[in-house]
Each structure stands twice: as C-alpha cells, then as structure tokens.
C-alpha angles and dihedrals in degrees: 000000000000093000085064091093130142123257087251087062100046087050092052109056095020095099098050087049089058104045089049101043109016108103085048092068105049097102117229134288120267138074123302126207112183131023091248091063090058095050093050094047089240128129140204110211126023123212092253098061097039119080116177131102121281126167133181106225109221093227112043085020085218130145127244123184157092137247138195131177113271094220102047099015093230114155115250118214098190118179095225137016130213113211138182088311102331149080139227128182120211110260109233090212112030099073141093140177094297111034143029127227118228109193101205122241117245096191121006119201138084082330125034125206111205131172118223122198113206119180114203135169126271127186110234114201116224140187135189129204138228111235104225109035096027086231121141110243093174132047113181134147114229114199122242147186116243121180128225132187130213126195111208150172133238128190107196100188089073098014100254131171123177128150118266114262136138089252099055087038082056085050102053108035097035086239118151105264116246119187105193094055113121122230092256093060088046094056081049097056087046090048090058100036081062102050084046095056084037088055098042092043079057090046089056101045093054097048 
C-alpha cells in the first residue's frame, strides 16, 4: 500500500508538500463536538451561532473559555475548536466547574499532535543554619508544583490518543521505526502522512 513509506521518505518530500497543501487540510472554523465531526470536516456549531468568552494565553497557548449557544443559552461543551486558523482539543484533565481547557493542535489531519501541560507535586528538601556555628538545626521537605509537558497523537477517525514516539508513529503510519528520530522529525512525518491521505482524499473525489 503506497502510505507504507519509511520515515526517510516522509522527511524528504514533507516540506514541498506543505508549502503546496497546507492551508487545504485545516478543517474549518466552528465548535466540534465528537471525534467523528472533526474527521468528517463537519462542525457543529458555527461562530455565528455560539456567544460565551474564550481567550488564547501567550504562554501555554492554550485556550480558556465557554461557550453557549447564542439562541437557547445552553452551555457547549465541543471537543475541539476551530479558531482564526488554529485548533485546540479539550483537555480531559485540565478543567474545573467554570472553564475549559483547549490544548492546542500542533498538526490536524488523519493524525493530530497536540502538547499537554500537566503540574504535579514534588517534594523540595530544605535546611536552615544556625548563624553562629553554620550548622543545620532544621531538615524538612516543603511541597512544590512542577510543570511537564507531553507531546501526543490523536486519530480522530477512531478516537485515538497515544504519545508521540517513534514506536507508536511506526505503528500508526506503517513507517520504518527508527529509534533514534527526535520529536521535531516525527511532527514532520505526520505532517506529510497527512497531506498524503489529504491529496489522495482529493484524487479520489475528483475520479
């Protein structure tokens, strides 16, 4: 089957294949609410028929918001939103009683790239000294927030999520693995698997 290429292949055309189809794969704009909407192109809710409060932070890029429908004032919850060029996936964790949490989409197509931000609790030793002699005279552990950060895929078609590595991109392309590959070459091969399926989807349509 002619997407089983190797990962060398899909480095070496994958920027033509931007610069010439990129801009014909970013779905439209709107709300989304299943996996399967997304896959299908297909939204929702358009921006004209959604009122709420939605913002993009400048460091996590992520956006915050909610959203209700501007004729009932019901509350939408969508899986994804489309946005003045980009996309962000609801976060399953990051969220509470007042805002959703929209992880943005690093690459949108037969297979997503998303980052994921996740804070958890570390335990910091510390020691104070005495003045006079510079000996400790008290040993504790304080707790912290430290902050990681998780590339992963998504296939919307089935509702997939695994985290991006060469194993699981092998997986799910049929590229040669390769276990040495950085992130950055990875989000490149998906790049251009995409723009393959988006091309021959257009092939198809037109035959």
């Amino acid at each position: 089957m002619y997407w089983r290429l190797t990962i060398v292949l899909f480095l070496g055309i994958s920027e033509i294949l931007f610069a010439q189809s990129r801009s014909r794969i970013i779905p439209p704009e709107g709300l989304y609410l299943h996996a399967s909407s997304l896959s299908g192109q297909i939204p929702e809710f358009s921006w004209e028929s959604v009122s709420g409060e939605w913002y993009v932070g400048e460091e996590d890029h992520y956006l915050r918001g909610r959203f209700y429908h501007a004729g009932s004032g019901d509350l939408i919850r969508p899986l994804v939103v489309c946005l003045d060029g980009g996309c962000y996936l609801l976060d399953p964790v990051r969220t509470d009683t007042t805002t959703y949490y929209y992880a943005p989409l690093i690459e949108c197509g037969t297979i997503c790239v998303y980052r994921i931000e996740r804070q958890y609790p570390v335990q910091v030793p510390i020691r104070a000294y005495n003045p006079a002699n510079g000996r400790p005279f008290l040993e504790t552990t304080v707790e912290r927030s430290s902050t990681s950060e998780q590339l992963m895929m998504w296939r919307p078609e089935s509702d997939e999520h695994a985290l991006l590595s060469a194993a699981n991109y092998s997986n799910w392309t049929g590229a040669e693995e390769q276990s040495t590959i950085r992130e950055s070459e990875l989000i490149k091969g998906i790049r251009t698997y995409n723009l393959i399926f988006a091309q021959g989807g257009r092939s198809q349509n037109q035959e």
